[in-house]
C-alpha angles and dihedrals in degrees: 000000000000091000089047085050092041093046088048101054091042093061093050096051095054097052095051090048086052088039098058094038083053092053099048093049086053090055092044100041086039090057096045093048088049097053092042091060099041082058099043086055093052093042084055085040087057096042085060109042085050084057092051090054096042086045094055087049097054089051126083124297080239097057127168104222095197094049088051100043093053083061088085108033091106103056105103118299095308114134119209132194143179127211132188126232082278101055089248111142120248103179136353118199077219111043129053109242085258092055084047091045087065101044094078118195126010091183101106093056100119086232091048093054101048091044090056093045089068095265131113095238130185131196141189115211156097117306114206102188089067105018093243143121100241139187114220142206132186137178130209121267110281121225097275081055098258128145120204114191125184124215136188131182111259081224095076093049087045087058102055085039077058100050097045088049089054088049094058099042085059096045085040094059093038089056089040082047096046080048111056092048085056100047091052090046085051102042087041086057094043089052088049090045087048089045094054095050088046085056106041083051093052096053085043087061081037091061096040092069091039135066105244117221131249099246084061090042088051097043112015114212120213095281076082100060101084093046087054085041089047091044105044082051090052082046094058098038084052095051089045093054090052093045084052098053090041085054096050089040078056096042105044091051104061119100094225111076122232134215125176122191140177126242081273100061094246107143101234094174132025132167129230089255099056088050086055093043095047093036089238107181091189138042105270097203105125089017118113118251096236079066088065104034142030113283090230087046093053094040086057104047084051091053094047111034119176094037127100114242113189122211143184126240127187096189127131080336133003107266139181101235121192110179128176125207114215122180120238116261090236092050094245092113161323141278137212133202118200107205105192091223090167090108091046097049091046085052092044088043088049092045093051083050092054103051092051092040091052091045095059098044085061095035091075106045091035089058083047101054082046091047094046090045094048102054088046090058095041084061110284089114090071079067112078095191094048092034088051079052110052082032084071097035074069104048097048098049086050095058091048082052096050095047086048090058094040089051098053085049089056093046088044101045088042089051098052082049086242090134111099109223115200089212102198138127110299130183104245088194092058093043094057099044095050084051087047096049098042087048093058098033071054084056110043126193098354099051115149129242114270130188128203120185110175134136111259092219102056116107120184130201100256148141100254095222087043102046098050080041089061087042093054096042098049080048101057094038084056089049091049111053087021088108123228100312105038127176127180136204123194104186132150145203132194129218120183111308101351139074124217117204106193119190110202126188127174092228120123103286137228124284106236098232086070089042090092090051111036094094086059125115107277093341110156127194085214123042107234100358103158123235128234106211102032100256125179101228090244108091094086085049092049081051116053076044103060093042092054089048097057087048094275145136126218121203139162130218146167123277127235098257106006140320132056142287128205117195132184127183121222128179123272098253118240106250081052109142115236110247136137114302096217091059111139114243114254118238112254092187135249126293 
């Protein structure tokens, strides 16, 4: 009952579907064969009335107009008529030259006075002189003032109009014929095709409830067939669900982000990177780009696509974005690939500072050592007190080159890892007194006061030479920007399983918006404030360095009062006795 309801409406629905796309194209085809062949008829209008007017040209200058115009009274039922420059009428195929003599002016005939006027005219209307719809022609005046104009009944046009119209109506009802059988052959399959897979539904429930036998078990019949349909389309959706979460696993681990977008702009696809890099809080996916990025930045990547385009983001922290915008393949989109360049560009930012760093350090002593050299050789030789002086100027600007270069060998040998460390138990309080000794027997007489508080039994995992060059370095730098009077305190404290060596001066201090950089290369807190002692601007660099190369960490704070105090954090060392951790360091004295 449902499949004889459901056959039968489709089939209703389908011939009225057929009936109504047969009847448009009637009326279309109806209207464009209508106009085709009211074209045609003034195109054939125009042909003859253009042979009238050659023909009149090719006759005698004398020419009787009514004998040449009944020349052609007899060709079909065309009417053909000659004016003068006036629109008076000079000869009619259909009227005798008395009939024409009372007919007066033609000139107000819409044809006539167009034709007249210099233009080809036509006209549809009644025509009194001889009771008839007529189409008329008419050329423009010739050069002796004549107007020729061509007519022909509407009945005529009417009846080709008729018989194409009778022509479609009958196409028309054999296609609607040929259609309606199709569409019950088709709807009469579709109901079969519905009623076997009822049935087959309907054994495969049947089966469900009882036990199959072995000969269908051995050889399935075709009751089998839409359970093997319905379980090789749960295997590939299966599979394509697996293909798709393979793809986003893919796609949400790689370090480049990914946005996909349609011709609109509408991001249809995003991975879980460009979400971090654009600090993204939703998924993006049926939002439009200009949501995500800058509106100049996605305007440009459009126009010039292709081309890598670099931004600057400050969510959720300030990045370095470069990001490409490549076409689909099919045309439907774009999509665009984030690379996070802020590292590269800080790499690429240091390096420029350090050439130029670098550049200037060597720039000084080396125009010392020129300048020396060059007043020697211009004659100050001769003189042995000015030669003894810019001797030394020499010397001394050699030596500062030559701790320059010997610094940068050490940072770059410390920064590919090539320095070998001896990593082993080392007495922090030794270390210290030897550094402290060697620093004042450096500084002579005048060598400044310097205080070391640090427990005698502590030992730290460190390299021996590194750890008294950290040590000498973060010394000097505290006697050199100390101020007059400096004095100088090395101490330590040790929490769990750290140390912590703090060197503390009572200089100035350090700002602490150069407190990030001053363990920079070459970095000053003071442009062109000059050194003492000639340093080259390395030794907070080899430092930080070297600490981070025995498993420590380097800092700088302010001190209590004033002055600064660097700090580094090295391992407990292994034979280290075990002993409160808050003891207080014993005084090894002043040196």
């Amino acid at each position: 009952m449902f499949l004889s309801s459901f056959r039968s409406r489709l089939f209703v629905i389908s011939v009225i579907f057929l009936a109504v796309f047969v009847a448009g194209l009637g009326i279309y085809l109806h209207q464009v064969l209508r106009t085709w062949t009211v074209t045609v008829i003034e195109e054939d209008l125009q042909v003859r009335a253009i042979l009238v007017q050659d023909a009149m040209k090719l006759s005698a200058d004398e020419l009787d107009y009514h004998s040449f115009i009944d020349t052609f009274r007899d060709i079909d039922e065309q009417r053909i008529t000659l004016f003068d420059e006036q629109g008076r009428p000079l000869a009619d195929t259909h009227l005798n030259e008395k009939t024409l003599q009372q007919m007066g002016d033609f000139a107000e005939r819409p044809e006539v006075a167009e034709a007249l006027a210099g233009q080809p005219a036509l006209s549809r209307r009644y025509s009194e002189s001889i009771d008839r719809e007529m189409l008329n022609f008419a050329l423009p005046k010739s050069e002796d003032g004549k107007v020729v104009r061509v007519s022909v009944p509407l009945r005529e046009v009417e009846e080709i109009i008729t018989g194409l119209r009778a022509l479609l109506f009958v196409g028309a009802l054999i296609g609607l014929a040929g259609t309606i059988l199709i569409s019950g052959i088709a709807s009469r399959l579709m109901s079969q095709l519905l009623q076997d897979v009822l049935d087959r539904a309907r054994a495969d429930e049947a089966l469900k409830a009882t036990p199959m036998p072995l000969s269908q078990t051995l050889f399935p019949s075709h009751d089998t067939s839409l359970r093997e349909v319905t379980r090789a389309l749960e295997e590939t959706l299966e599979e394509l669900a697996e293909q798709r979460n393979r793809f986003r696993a893919v796609l949400n681990g790689m370090n480049e982000g990914v946005l996909a977008t349609d011709n609109d702009l509408q991001i249809t696809l995003s991975n879980r990177t460009v979400r971090h890099l654009l600090g993204l809080h939703r998924e993006p996916e049926g939002h439009s780009l200009y949501a995500s990025l800058p509106d100049d930045i996605v305007d440009l990547l459009v126009e010039r696509t292709g081309e890598s385009i670099e931004f600057d983001v400050t969510e959720p922290t300030p990045r370095r974005i470069q990001v490409q915008a490549t076409r689909r393949p099919e045309a439907t989109g774009f999509i665009f690939v984030f690379h996070d360049v802020t590292a590269i560009r800080q790499l690429e930012s240091v390096r420029r500072d350090f050439v130029a760093n670098v550049s200037h350090e060597l720039r000084t002593p080396v125009s010392v050592i020129q300048a020396n050299a060059q007043t020697l050789l211009k004659g100050a030789i001769d003189s042995p007190p000015h030669a003894r002086s810019f001797t030394e100027g020499i010397y001394r600007n050699a030596q500062r080159l030559g701790r320059l270069i010997a610094d940068l060998l050490d940072l770059a040998r410390i920064e590919a890892g090539e320095m070998e460390l001896d990593l082993q138990s080392v007495h922090l309080a030794d270390a210290a007194k030897r550094v402290i000794d060697d620093v004042v027997s450096f500084a002579g007489v005048d060598a400044p006061s310097i205080q070391c508080t640090i427990d005698a039994t502590w030992t730290v995992c460190a390299d021996g030479d590194g750890l008294r060059q950290v040590l000498t370095n973060l010394l000097e730098n505290a006697l050199k920007y100390g101020g007059d009077d400096v004095q100088v305190e090395v101490a330590a404290h040790r929490h769990a399983d750290q140390v912590t060596v703090e060197v503390r001066d009572n200089g100035p201090g350090v700002a602490e918006t150069h407190r990030q950089r001053i363990f920079e290369r070459f970095y000053r807190v003071e442009e062109g404030r000059p050194s003492k002692t000639g340093g080259t601007g390395l030794g907070l660099p080899i430092v930080k360095h070297l600490v981070r190369a025995m498993s420590g960490e380097v800092g700088c704070r302010s001190g209590q009062s004033r002055g600064s105090v660097f700090w580094f954090t090295l391992p407990v060392g292994q034979n280290q006795d075990k002993q409160d951790p808050d003891k207080q360091g014993t005084n090894l004295g002043t040196a």
